[in-house]
Each structure stands twice: as C-alpha cells, then as structure tokens.
C-alpha positions in Angstrom: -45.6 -52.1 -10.2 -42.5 -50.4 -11.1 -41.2 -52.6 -13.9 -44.7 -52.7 -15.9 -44.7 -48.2 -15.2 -41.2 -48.4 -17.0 -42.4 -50.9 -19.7 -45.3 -49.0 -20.2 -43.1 -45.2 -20.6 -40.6 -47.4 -23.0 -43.5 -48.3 -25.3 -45.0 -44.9 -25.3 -41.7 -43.1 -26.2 -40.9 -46.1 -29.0 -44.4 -45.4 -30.6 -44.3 -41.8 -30.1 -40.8 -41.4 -31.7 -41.0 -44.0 -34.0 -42.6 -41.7 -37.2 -40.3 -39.7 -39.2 -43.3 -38.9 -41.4 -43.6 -35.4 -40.7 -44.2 -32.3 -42.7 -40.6 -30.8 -41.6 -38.6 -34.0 -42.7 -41.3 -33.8 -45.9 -40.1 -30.0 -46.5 -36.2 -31.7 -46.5 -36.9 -33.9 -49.4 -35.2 -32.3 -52.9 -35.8 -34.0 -56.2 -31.9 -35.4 -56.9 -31.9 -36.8 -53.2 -30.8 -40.8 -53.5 -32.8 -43.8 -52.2 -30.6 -43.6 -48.8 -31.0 -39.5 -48.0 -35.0 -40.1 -48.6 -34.7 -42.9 -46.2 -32.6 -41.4 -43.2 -34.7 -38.5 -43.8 -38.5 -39.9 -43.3 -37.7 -44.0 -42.7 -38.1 -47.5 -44.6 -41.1 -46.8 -47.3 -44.0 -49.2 -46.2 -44.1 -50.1 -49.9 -41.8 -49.7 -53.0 -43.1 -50.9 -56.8 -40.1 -51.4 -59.5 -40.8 -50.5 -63.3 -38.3 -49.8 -66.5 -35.9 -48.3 -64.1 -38.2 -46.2 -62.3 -39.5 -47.0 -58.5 -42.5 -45.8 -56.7 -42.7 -45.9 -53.3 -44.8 -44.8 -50.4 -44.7 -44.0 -46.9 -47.7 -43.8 -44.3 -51.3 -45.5 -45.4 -54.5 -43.8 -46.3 -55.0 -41.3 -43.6 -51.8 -39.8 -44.5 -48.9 -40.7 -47.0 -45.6 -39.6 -48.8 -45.1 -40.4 -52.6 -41.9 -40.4 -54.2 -40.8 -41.2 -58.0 -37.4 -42.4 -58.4 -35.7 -42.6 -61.3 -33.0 -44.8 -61.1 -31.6 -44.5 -57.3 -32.5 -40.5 -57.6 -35.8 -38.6 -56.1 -37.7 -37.3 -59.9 -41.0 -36.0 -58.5 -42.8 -36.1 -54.4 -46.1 -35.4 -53.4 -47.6 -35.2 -49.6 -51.5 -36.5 -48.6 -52.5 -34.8 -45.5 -48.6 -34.6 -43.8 -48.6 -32.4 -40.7 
C-alpha cells in the first residue's frame, strides 16, 4: 500500500508542476527574447508553423493558449487566451 501512495504523490506533483503556462512566466516574455529564453521560460510550444522566415508557435490548446510570432530566432509580437 505504500509503494502505489508514493506512486500516486509522484504523479500528482509531475502533473501539477509540469505547466509553465502561467500568467507570471507570460508577464516575462519581451518581444527581442530568442527561441530558447521563450522556451525555458513557458516550455516546448505544443505546436510551431515555419513561413518566409517567420514562425508561429503556440503553447496550451483551446481552453487556454500563448501565441508568439517569431521573426527569425527573435520574439516580434505575443498574445495570451485566457492565461491565469
């Protein structure tokens, strides 16, 4: 009974700190920023779409999401959906 409490409080702190999508690591994201800042900052986008040097990628799903334009390797414009 033990081992299957621990397992259980493991996967419970892994899901519960797993998100970096938050509104105070949103509030840290500067247009400039490069690819890697964004990402140690809010995590791995969930999606990423490449065109004429510019990428768009996005973190979170419907509920709630982070947009970011990059031009190059560098942050141009961000916008938040429903972020707390």
């Amino acid at each position: 009974m033990t081992m299957r409490w621990m397992v259980a409080v493991i996967i419970v702190l892994m899901v519960a700190g797993c998100s970096k999508l938050t509104m105070k690591n949103y509030n840290k994201l500067k247009a400039g920023m490069n690819y890697n800042e964004v990402v140690n900052t809010i995590g791995s986008p969930d999606k990423c779409s490449d065109m004429l040097g510019m990428r768009n990628c996005v973190w979170g799903d419907e509920k709630s999401s982070v947009t970011i334009t990059f031009a190059g390797d560098r942050v141009l414009v961000f916008s938040a959906n429903n972020i707390h």
